[in-house]
C-alpha positions as CSV (number, residue, x, y, z in Angstrom):
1,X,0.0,0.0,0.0
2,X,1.1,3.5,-0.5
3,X,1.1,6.6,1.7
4,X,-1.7,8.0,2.4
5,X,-3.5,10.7,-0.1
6,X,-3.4,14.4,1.3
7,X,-7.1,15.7,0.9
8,X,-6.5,18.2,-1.3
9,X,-5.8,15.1,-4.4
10,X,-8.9,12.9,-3.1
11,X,-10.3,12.0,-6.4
12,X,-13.9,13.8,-7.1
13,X,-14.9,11.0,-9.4
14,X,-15.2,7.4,-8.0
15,X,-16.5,4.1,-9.9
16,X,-17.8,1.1,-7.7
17,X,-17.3,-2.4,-8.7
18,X,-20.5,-4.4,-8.7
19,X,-21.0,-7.8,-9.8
20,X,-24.2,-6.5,-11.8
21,X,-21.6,-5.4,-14.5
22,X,-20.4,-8.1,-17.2
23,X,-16.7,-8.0,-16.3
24,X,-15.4,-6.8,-19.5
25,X,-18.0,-4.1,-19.7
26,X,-16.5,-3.0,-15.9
27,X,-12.8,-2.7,-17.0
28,X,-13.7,-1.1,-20.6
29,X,-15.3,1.7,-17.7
30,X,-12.3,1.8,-15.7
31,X,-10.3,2.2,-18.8
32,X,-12.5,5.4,-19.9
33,X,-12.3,7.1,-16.4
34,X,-10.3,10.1,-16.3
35,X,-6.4,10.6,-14.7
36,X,-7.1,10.9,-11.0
37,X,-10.5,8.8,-10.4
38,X,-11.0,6.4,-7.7
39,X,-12.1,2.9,-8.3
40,X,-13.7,1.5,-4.8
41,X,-13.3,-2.5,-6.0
42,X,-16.3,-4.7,-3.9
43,X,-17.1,-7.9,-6.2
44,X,-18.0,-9.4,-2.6
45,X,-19.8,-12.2,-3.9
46,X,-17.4,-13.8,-6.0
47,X,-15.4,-16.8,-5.0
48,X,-12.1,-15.9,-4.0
49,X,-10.2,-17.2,-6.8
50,X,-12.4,-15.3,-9.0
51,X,-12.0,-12.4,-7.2
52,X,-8.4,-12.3,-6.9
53,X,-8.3,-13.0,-10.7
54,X,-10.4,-9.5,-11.7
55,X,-9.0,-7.6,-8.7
56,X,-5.4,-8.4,-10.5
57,X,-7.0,-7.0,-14.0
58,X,-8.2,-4.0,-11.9
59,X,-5.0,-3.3,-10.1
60,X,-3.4,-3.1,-13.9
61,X,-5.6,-1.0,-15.3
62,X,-5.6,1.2,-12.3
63,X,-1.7,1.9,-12.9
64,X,-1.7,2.4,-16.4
65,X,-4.7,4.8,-15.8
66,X,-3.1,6.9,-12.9
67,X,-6.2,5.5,-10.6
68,X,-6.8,5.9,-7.0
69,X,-7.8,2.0,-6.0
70,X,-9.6,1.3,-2.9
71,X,-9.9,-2.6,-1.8
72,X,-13.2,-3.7,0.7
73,X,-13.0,-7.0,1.8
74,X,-10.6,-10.0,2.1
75,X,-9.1,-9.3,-1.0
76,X,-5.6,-8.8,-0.4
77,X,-5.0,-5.0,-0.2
78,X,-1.2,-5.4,-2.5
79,X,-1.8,-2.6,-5.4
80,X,-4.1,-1.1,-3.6
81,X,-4.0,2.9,-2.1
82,X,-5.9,1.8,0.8
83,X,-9.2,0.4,2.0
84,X,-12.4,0.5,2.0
85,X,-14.9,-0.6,4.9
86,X,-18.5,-1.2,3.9
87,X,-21.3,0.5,6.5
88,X,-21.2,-3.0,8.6
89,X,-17.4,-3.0,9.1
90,X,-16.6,1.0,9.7
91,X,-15.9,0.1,13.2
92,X,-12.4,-1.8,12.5
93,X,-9.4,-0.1,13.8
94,X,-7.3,2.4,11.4
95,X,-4.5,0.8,9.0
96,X,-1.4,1.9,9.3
97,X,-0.8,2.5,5.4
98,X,-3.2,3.9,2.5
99,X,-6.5,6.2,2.5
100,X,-9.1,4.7,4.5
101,X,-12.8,5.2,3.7
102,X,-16.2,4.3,4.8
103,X,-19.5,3.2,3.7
104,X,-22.4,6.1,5.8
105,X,-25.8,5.7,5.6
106,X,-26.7,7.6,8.7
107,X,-25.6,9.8,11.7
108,X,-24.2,6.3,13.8
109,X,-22.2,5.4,11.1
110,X,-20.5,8.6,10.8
111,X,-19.4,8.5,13.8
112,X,-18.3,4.9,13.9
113,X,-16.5,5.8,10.7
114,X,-14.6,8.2,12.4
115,X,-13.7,5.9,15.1
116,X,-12.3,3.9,13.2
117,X,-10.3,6.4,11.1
118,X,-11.6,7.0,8.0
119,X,-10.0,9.9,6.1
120,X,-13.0,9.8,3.3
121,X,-16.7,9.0,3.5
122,X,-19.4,7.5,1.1
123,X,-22.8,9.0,1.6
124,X,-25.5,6.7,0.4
125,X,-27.9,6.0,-1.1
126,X,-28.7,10.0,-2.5
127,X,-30.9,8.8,-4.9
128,X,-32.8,5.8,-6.1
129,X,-30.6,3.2,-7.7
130,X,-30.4,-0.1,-10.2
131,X,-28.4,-1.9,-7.6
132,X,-30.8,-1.8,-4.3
133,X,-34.3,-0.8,-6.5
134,X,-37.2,0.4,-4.2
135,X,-34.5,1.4,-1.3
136,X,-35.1,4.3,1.2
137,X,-33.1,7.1,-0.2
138,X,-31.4,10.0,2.0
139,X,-32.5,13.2,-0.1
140,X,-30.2,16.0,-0.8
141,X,-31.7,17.8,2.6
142,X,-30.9,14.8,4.5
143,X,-26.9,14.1,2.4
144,X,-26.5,17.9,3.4
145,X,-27.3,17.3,7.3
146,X,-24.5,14.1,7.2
147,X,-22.6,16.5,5.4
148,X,-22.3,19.3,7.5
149,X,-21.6,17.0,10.5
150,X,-18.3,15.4,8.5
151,X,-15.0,15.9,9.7
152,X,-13.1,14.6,6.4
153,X,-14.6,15.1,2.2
154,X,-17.6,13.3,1.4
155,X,-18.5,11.8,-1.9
156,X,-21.7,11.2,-2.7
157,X,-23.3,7.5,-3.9
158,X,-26.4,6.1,-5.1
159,X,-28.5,7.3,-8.3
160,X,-25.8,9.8,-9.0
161,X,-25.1,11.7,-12.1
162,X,-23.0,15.0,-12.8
163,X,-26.0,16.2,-13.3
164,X,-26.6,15.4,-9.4
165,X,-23.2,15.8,-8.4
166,X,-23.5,19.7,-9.5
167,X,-26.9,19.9,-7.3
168,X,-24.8,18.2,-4.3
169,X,-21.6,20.2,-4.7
170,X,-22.7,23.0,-2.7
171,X,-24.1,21.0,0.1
172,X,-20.5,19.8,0.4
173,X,-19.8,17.0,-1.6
174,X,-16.4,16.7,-2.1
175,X,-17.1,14.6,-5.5
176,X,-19.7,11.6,-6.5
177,X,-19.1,7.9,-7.2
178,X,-21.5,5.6,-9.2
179,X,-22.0,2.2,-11.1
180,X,-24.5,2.3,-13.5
181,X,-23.4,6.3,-15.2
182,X,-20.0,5.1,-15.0
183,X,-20.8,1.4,-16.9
């Protein structure tokens, strides 16, 4: 893992790996994001073989692209910038090396992502999304409460678009990250 990322080069674009996505569709969108995007790489369902396997293709891709790459789960954070904890794990203890972000979907999990040292948050779900249809979503009124009370940038997920991003941006979003406008 490297260092970890000063704030001020936090990536305002972010794509999220999701199983939903035919693999080669997902690295043909990891290809086309721009110089300085993040990549937040999930897959949690696959087996671990399998998982390895694309995370491998990923970390590639990620190099050659100049990408910020964030691993959640087991996989084996080597070519990775840092970590990322989904909502139910926010509460594990800081790493020593990388950027370490968190999964928020309310006010408790904030704060547990603080505790545990998380130097960049993903607000979710804004909006309605493909991935969890017919989910309660926060609102922009809502995102900019969690917002306001955040100690370190947020990025803003779920049913996001630039579109939405530019609505967000002055209710302090740091920068948006999607699946399905990025694939």
């Amino acid at each position: 893992m490297l260092r970890r990322q000063p704030p001020s080069s936090l990536p305002r674009l972010w794509l999220f790996t999701d199983e939903r996505v035919e693999e080669a569709h997902l690295l043909r969108a990891i290809a086309r994001l721009p110089r300085g995007a993040g990549v937040v790489f999930r897959h949690y369902g696959l087996e671990r073989e399998a998982r390895r396997d694309l995370f491998d293709k990923v970390v590639t891709l990620a190099r050659r692209h100049g990408l910020l790459l964030l691993a959640a789960g087991d996989v084996p954070g080597r070519g990775a910038h840092g970590v990322h904890r989904p909502a139910h794990a926010a509460t594990r203890r800081k790493v020593l090396l990388g950027l370490v972000s968190a999964a928020v979907h309310d006010m408790r999990q904030l704060a547990a992502a603080y505790r545990a040292g998380a130097d960049i948050v993903f607000i979710s779900p804004v909006f309605p999304t493909r991935s969890h249809p017919g989910g309660q979503t926060l609102g922009p009124m809502h995102f900019a409460t969690l917002t306001r009370r955040a100690r370190c940038p947020v990025i803003a997920l779920g049913g996001m678009t630039p579109a939405r991003f530019r609505r967000l941006k002055p209710l302090g979003a740091h920068g948006w990250a999607a699946i399905d406008a990025l694939c």
